[in-house]
Each structure stands twice: as structure tokens, then as C-alpha cells.
Backbone as a ProteinNet text record, in pm:
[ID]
protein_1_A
[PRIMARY]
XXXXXXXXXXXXXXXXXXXXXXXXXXXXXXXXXXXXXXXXXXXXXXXXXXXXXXXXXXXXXXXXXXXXXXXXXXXXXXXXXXXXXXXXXXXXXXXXXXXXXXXXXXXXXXXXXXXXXXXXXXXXXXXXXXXXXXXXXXXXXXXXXXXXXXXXXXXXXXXXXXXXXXXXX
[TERTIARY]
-1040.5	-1147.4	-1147.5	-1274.8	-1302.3	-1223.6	-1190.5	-1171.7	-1281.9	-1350.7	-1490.2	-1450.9	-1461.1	-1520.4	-1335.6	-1282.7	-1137.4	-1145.8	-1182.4	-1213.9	-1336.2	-1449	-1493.3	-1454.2	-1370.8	-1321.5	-1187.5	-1114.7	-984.1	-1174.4	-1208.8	-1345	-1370.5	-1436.1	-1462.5	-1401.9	-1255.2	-1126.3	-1087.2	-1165.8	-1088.8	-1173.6	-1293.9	-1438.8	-1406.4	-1414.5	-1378.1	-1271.1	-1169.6	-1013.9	-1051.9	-1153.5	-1198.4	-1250.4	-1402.7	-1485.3	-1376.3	-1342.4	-1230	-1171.4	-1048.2	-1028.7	-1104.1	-1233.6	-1318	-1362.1	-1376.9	-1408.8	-1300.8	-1217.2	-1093.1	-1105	-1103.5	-1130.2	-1238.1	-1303.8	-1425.4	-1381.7	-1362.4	-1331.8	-1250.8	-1141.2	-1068.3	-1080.2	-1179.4	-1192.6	-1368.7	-1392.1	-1469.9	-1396.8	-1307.6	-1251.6	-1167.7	-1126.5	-1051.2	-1164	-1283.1	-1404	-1395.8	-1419.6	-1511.2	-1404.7	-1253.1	-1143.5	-1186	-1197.4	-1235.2	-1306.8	-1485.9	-1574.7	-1536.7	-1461	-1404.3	-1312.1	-1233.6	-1127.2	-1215.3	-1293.1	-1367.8	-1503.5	-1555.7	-1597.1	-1535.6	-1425.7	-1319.1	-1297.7	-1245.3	-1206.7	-1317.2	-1431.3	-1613.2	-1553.8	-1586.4	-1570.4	-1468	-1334	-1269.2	-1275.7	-1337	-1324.9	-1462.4	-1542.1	-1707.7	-1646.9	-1590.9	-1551	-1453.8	-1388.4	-1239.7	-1354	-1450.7	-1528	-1589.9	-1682.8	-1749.4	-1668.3	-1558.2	-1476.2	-1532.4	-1545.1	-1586.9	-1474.5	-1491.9	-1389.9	-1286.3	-1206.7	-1128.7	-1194.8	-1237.7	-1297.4	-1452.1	-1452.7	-1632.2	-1573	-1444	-1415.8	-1425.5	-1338.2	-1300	-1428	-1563.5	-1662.4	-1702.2	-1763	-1800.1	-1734.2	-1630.4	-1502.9	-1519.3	-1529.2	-1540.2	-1702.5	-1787.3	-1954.7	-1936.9	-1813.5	-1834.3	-1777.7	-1710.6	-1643.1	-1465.9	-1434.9	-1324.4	-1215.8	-1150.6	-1010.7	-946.7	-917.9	-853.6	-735	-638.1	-526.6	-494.5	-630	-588.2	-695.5	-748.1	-824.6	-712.2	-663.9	-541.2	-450	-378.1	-357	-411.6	-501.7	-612.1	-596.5	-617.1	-624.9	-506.2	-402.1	-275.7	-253	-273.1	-277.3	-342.8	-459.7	-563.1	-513.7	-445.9	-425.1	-269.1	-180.6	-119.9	-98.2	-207.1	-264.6	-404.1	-412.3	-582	-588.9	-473.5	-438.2	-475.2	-403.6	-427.3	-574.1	-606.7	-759.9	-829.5	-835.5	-911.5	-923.5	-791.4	-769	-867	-866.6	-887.4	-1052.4	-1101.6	-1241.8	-1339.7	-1275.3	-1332.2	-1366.3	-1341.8	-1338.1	-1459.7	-1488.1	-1556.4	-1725.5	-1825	-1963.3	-2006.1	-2141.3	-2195.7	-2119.1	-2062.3	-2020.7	-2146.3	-2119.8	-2212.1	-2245	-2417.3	-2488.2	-2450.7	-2369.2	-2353.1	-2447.6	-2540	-2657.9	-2603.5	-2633.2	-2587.4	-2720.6	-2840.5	-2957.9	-3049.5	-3187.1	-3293.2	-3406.8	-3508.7	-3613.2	-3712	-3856.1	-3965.2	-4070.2	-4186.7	-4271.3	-4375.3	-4510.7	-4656.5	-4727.8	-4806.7	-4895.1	-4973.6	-5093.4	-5255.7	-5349.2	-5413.9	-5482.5	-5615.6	-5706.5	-5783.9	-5943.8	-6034.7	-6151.1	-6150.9	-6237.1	-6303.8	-6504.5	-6503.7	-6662.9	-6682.4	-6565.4	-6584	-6518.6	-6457.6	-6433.1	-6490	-6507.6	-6517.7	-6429.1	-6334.1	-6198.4	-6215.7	-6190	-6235.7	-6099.8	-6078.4	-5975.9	-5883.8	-5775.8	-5683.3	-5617.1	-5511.6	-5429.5	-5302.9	-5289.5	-5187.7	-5061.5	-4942.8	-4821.3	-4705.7	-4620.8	-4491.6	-4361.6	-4295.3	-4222.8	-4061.7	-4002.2	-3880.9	-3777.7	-3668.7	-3560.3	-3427.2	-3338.6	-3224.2	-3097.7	-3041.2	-2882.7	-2810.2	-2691.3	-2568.7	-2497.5	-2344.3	-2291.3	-2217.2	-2207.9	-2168.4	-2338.6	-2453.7	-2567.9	-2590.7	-2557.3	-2612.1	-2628.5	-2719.6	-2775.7	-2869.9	-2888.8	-3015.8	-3091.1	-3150.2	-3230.3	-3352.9	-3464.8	-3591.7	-3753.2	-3807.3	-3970.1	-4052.1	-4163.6	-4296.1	-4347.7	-4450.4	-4442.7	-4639.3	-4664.4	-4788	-4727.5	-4809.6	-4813	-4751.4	-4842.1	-4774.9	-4684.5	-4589.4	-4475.7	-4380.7	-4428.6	-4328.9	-4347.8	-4409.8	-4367.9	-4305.4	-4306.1	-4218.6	-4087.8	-4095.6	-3910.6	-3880.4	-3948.8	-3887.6	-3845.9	-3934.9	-3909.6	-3742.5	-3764.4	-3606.5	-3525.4	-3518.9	-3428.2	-3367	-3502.7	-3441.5	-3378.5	-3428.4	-3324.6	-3214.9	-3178.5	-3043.3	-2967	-2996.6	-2940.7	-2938.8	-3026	-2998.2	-2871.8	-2897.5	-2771.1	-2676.8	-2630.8	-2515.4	-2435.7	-2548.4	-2493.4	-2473.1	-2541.8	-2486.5	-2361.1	-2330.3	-2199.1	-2053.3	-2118.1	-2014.2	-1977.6	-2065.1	-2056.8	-1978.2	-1997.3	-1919.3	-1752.1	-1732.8	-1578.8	-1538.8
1758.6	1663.3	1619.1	1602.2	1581.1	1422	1375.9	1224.8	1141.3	1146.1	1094.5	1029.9	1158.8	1136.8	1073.1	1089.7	1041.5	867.8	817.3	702.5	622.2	711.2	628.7	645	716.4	752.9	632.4	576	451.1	319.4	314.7	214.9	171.6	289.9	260.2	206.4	292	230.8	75.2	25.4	-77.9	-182.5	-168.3	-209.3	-202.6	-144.9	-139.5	-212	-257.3	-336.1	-421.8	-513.4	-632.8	-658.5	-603	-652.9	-643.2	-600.6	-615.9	-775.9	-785.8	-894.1	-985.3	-976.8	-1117.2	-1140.8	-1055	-1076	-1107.2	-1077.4	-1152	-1292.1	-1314.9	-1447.7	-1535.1	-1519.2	-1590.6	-1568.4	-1491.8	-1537.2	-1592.9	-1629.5	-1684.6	-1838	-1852.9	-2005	-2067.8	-1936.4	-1951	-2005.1	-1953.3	-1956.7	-2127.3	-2180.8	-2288.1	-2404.7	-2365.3	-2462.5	-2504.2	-2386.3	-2393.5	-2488.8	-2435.8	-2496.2	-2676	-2693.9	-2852.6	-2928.9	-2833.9	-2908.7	-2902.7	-2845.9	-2855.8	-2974.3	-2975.1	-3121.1	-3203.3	-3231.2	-3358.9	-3400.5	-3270.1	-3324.9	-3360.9	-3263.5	-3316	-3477.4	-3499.3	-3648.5	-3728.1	-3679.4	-3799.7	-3802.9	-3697.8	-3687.3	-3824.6	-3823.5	-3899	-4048.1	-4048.8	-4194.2	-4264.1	-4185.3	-4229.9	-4289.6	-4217.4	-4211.3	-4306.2	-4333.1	-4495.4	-4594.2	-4597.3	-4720.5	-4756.3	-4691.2	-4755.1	-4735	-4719.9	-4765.4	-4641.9	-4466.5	-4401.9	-4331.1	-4297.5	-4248.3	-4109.1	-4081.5	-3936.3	-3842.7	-3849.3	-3721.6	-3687.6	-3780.5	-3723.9	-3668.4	-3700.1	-3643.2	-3499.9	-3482.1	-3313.4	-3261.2	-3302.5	-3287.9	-3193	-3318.4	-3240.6	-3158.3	-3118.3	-3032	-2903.8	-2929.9	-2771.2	-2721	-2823.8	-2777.1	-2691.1	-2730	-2669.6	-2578.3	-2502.4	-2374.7	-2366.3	-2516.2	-2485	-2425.4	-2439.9	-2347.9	-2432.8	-2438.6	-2585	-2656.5	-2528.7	-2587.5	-2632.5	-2618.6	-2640.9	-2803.1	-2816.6	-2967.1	-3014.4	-3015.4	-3027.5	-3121.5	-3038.2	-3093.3	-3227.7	-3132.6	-3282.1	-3429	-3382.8	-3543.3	-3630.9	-3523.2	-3608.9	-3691.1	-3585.9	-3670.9	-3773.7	-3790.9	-3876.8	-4013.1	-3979	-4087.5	-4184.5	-4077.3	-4163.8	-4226.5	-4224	-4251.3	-4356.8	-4316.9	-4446.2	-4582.3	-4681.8	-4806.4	-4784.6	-4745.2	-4742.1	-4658.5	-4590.7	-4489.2	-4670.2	-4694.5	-4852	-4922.5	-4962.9	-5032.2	-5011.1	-4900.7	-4856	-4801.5	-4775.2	-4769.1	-4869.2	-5011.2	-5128.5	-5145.4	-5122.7	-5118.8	-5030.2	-4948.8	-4816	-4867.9	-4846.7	-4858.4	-4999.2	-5037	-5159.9	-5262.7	-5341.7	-5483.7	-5581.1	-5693.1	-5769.2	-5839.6	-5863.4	-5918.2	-6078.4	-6135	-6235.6	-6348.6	-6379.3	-6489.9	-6633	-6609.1	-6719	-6799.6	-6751.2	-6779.1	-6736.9	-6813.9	-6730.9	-6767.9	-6638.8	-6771.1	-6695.1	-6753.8	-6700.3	-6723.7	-6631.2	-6651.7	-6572.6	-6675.8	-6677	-6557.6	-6465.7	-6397.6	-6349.5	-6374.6	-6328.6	-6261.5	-6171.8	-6100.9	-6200.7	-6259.6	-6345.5	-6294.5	-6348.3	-6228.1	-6334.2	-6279.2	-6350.8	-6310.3	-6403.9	-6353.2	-6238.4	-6259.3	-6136.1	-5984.4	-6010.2	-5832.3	-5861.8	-5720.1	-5684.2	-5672.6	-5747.3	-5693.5	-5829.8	-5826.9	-5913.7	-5973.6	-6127.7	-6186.5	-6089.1	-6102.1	-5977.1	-6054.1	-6009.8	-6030	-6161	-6239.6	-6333.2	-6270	-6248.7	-6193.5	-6294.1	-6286.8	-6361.3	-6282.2	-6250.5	-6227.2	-6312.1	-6238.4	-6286.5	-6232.2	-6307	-6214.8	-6325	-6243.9	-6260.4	-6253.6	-6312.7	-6283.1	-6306.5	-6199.9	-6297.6	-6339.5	-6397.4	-6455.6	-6336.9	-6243.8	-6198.9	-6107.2	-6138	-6133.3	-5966.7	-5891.8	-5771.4	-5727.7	-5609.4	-5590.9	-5702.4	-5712.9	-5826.7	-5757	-5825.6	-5760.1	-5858.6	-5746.7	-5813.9	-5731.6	-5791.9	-5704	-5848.3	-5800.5	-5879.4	-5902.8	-6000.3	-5963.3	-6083.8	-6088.4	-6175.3	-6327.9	-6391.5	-6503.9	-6487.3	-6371.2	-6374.1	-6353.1	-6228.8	-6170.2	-6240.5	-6314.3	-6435.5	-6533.5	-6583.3	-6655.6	-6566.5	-6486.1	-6384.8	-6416.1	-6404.1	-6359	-6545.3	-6606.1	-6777.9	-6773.2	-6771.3	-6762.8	-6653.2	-6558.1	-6476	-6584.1	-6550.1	-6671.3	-6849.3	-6914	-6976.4	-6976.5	-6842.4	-6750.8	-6758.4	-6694.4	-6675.7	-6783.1	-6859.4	-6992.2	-7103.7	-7057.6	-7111	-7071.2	-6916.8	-6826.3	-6893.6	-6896.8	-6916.5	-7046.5	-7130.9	-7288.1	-7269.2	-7220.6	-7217.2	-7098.4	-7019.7	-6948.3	-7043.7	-7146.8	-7217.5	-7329.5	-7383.8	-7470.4	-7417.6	-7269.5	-7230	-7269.3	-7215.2	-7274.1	-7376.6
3875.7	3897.7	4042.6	4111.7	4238.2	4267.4	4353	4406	4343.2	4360.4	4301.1	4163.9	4106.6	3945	3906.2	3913.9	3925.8	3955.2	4060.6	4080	4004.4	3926.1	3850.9	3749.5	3641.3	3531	3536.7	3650.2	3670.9	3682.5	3739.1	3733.2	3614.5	3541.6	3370.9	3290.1	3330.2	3204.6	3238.1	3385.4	3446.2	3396.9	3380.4	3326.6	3178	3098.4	2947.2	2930	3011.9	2985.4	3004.8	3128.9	3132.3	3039.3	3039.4	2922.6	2787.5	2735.5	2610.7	2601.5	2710	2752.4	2772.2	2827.7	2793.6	2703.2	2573.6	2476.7	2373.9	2395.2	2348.8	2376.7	2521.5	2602.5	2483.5	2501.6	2441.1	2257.2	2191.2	2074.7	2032.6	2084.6	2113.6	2169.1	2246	2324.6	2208.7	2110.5	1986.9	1907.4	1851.7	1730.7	1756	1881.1	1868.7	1894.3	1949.4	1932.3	1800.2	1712.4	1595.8	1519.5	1534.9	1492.7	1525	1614.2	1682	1627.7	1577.1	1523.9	1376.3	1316.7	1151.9	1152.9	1259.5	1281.4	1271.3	1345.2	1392.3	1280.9	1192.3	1074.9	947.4	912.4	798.5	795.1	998.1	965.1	973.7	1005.4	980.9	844.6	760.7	607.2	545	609.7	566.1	605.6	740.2	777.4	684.9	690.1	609.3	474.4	445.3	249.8	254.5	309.6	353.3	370.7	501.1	518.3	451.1	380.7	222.7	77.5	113.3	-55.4	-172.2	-102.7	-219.9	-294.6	-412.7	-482.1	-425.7	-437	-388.4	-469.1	-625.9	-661.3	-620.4	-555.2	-438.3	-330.4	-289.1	-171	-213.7	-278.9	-405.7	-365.6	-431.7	-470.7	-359.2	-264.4	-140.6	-68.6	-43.1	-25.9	-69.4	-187.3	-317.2	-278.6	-233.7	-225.2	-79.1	-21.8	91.3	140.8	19.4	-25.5	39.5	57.2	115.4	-12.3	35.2	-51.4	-149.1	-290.5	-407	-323.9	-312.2	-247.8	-102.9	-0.4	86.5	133.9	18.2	1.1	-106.2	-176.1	-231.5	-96.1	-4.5	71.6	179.9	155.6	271.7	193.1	72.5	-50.6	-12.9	-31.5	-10.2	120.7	197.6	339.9	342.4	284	285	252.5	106.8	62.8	90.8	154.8	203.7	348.9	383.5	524.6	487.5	391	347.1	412.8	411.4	426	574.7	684.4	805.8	861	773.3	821.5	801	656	606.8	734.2	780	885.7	1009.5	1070	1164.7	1143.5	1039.1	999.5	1028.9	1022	1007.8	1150.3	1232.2	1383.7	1421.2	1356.3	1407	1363.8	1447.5	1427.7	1500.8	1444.7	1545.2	1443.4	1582.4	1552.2	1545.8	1495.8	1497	1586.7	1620.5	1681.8	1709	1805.3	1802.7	1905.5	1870.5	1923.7	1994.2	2060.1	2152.7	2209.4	2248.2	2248.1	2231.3	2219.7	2180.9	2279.9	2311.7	2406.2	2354.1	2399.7	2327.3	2462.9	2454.8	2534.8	2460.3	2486.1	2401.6	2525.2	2460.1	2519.4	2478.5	2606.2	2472.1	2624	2587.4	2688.5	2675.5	2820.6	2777.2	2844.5	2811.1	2874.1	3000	3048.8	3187.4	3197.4	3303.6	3308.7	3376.1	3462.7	3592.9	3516.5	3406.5	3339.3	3229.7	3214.3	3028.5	2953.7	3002.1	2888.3	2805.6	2662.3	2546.7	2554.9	2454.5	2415.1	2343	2392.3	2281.5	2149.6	2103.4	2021.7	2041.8	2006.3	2042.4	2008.4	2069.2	2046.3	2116.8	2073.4	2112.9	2110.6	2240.1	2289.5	2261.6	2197.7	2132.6	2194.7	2255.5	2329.8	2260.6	2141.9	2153.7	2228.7	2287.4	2393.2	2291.7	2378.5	2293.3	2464.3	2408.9	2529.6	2614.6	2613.3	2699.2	2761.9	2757.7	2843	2902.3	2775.3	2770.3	2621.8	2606	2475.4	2376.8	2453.6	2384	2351	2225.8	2166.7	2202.8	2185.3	2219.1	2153.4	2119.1	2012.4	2025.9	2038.5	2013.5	1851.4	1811.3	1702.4	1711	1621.4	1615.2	1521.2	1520.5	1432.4	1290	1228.8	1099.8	1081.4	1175.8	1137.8	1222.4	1295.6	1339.5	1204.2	1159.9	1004.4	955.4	892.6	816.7	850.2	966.8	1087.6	1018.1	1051.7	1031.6	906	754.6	631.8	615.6	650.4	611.2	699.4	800.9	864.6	762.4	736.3	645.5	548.8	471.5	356.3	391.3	474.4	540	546.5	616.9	633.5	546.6	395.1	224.4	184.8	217.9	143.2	220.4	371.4	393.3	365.6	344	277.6	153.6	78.4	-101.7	-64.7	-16.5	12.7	71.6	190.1	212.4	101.9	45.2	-56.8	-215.3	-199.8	-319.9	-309.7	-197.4	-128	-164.4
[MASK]
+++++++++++++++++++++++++++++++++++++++++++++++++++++++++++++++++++++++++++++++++++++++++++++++++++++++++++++++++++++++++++++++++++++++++++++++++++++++++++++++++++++++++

């Protein structure tokens, strides 16, 4: 064989050994992804099912729907459950904390005509902005008259319920 064809025949084989190897590479840096997102939903699975108090044979349930293996959800259970107390623990922490109000302010707004435009009287709306004390995430929505009564009426609900609750005490 000429020099030539000699040097692309070591080229090819050198080319076919890479590409091999990167494909190794990559199924490989696949296979421990995929490994990652099964970790990281198993334990959604478990922390979900601890935070709302659901039974272990729903855990089973959904487990078996999801063709895993008897004995190797078998295992998971156990772990589960003797780890439950501290997952419980540590569940309670996880998601939105509560909205703690510290103030409220309100501002009236109504689009109004004039002689000099054509734009008509609009809609009366009121501008509602909850804080809390540390003066981020406030919440804030407009709403009209009625559904500002609405918002007042639940509110007083609320604040029925929480007196006949403290009074049960």
C-alpha cells in the first residue's frame, strides 16, 4: 500500500476509535443523567406522599403502575419508612410559607371622560397592595366594588372562624 492510503486507513481507524469513545462518552454521561432524574423523582414521590399524610400502599400502587421491579420498591418502602419521621420533618419546610401581612393599602381608580376627549367614564377599580414586613413579595390585584365586597365578606369569615377556633381553647 502506497504512503497515502496507509495514512488514511491509521485516520479511519483513528476516527472510528474516537467516534466509539464518544459514544461511549455520551451514554454513559446518558445513562447517569437519566439515573439523576429517577433519583430526584422517586424522592418528589416520597416527599409528596410524607407531606400530605398518604398511605404506603398508594405508594406500592404508583410504583407497580410504573413498572418498577416488587422487590426493588420493596426496598424503597423500607427505607421510606424508617426514615418517614425525619422526611415528615423536613417536608414541612418545603413549598410556600405563609403570607405574613403586615400592611395593607388601597388606592381608588376610575378612568374619567373629559370634554376635550372622547374617552367615556370607565370602570371604578381599586387597587389593593398587600406587604408583609420584610417589604418584598407583596401581593397586589385590582378588583371592582363588588369583588372588593366579596374580598371583605370572606375576610370576615375568616376572622369568625378564627375567634370561634380560639375560643374553643
Amino acid at each position: 500500500l502506497s504512503a497515502l492510503s496507509v495514512d488514511d486507513r491509521n485516520n479511519l481507524i483513528n476516527l472510528v476509535a474516537r467516534k466509539d469513545s464518544i459514544q461511549k462518552i455520551e451514554t454513559n454521561i446518558l445513562s447517569n443523567y437519566n439515573l439523576k432524574i429517577i433519583e430526584f423523582a422517586l424522592l418528589s414521590v416520597f416527599v409528596q406522599f410524607t407531606k400530605f399524610n398518604k398511605e404506603i400502599d398508594k405508594v406500592c400502587g404508583l410504583l407497580e403502575n410504573s413498572g418498577i421491579d416488587r422487590g426493588l420498591i420493596e426496598e424503597l418502602v423500607t427505607a421510606f419508612e424508617l426514615r418517614k419521621g425525619n422526611l415528615l420533618h423536613e417536608a414541612k419546610g418545603i413549598g410556600q410559607g405563609n403570607f405574613h401581612v403586615t400592611d395593607v393599602s388601597w388606592t381608588l381608580s376610575c378612568d374619567l371622560s373629559s370634554s376635550n376627549s372622547s374617552t367615556q367614564a370607565g370602570d371604578l377599580n381599586f387597587k389593593i397592595a398587600f406587604e408583609n414586613s420584610e417589604n418584598k413579595d407583596s401581593l397586589e390585584f385590582y378588583c371592582n366594588p363588588e369583588e372588593l365586597q366579596i374580598l371583605i365578606s370572606k375576610l370576615r369569615d375568616i376572622e369568625r372562624h378564627c375567634e370561634k377556633v380560639s375560643n374553643v381553647k
